[in-house]
N, C-alpha and C positions, 0 to 999 in steps of 0.2 A: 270313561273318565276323560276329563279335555287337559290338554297339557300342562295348562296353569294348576290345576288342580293336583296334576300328579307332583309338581315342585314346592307343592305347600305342608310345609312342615307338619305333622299333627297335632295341637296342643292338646294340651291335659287338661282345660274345662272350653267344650269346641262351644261356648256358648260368647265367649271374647270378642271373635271376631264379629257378630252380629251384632251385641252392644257396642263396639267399635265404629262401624256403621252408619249406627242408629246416633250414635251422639254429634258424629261429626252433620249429619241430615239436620238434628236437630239445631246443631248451631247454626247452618246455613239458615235456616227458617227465621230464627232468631234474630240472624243480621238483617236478613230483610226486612221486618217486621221494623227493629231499629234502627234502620238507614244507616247499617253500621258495617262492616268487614268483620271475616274469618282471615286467620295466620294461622298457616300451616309450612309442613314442608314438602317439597315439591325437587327432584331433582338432587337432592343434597342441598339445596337453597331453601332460607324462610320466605313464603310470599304471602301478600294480602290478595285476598278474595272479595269482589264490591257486589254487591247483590245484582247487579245488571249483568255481572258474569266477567268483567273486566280480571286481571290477574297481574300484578306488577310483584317486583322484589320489594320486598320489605329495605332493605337497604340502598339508595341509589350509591353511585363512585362516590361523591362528595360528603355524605354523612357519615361516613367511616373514621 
């Protein structure tokens, strides 16, 4: 068993983490497809994700 593995918690339907996965894949596909960004989190920060793989914060200093 490889480390990461041993620190992950067990859920009670272990089928989560793979539709977990699968949706976030699919929304990347999604954006591409519509020349559009994913927002997630990343670090304790919200970021945009640009289909060419770019990654900035969702918020710069001045929109706050």
């Amino acid at each position: 068993m490889s480390e990461t593995q041993k620190n992950v918690p067990k859920r009670k339907f272990g089928w989560v983490d793979k539709w977990v996965k699968m949706t976030g894949d699919r929304a990347r596909i999604d954006a591409k497809a519509n020349n559009t960004y994913i927002v997630y989190e990343k670090n304790g920060e919200l970021v945009k994700e640009f289909p060419n793989g770019d990654i900035e914060p969702l918020y710069n200093d001045g929109d706050r």
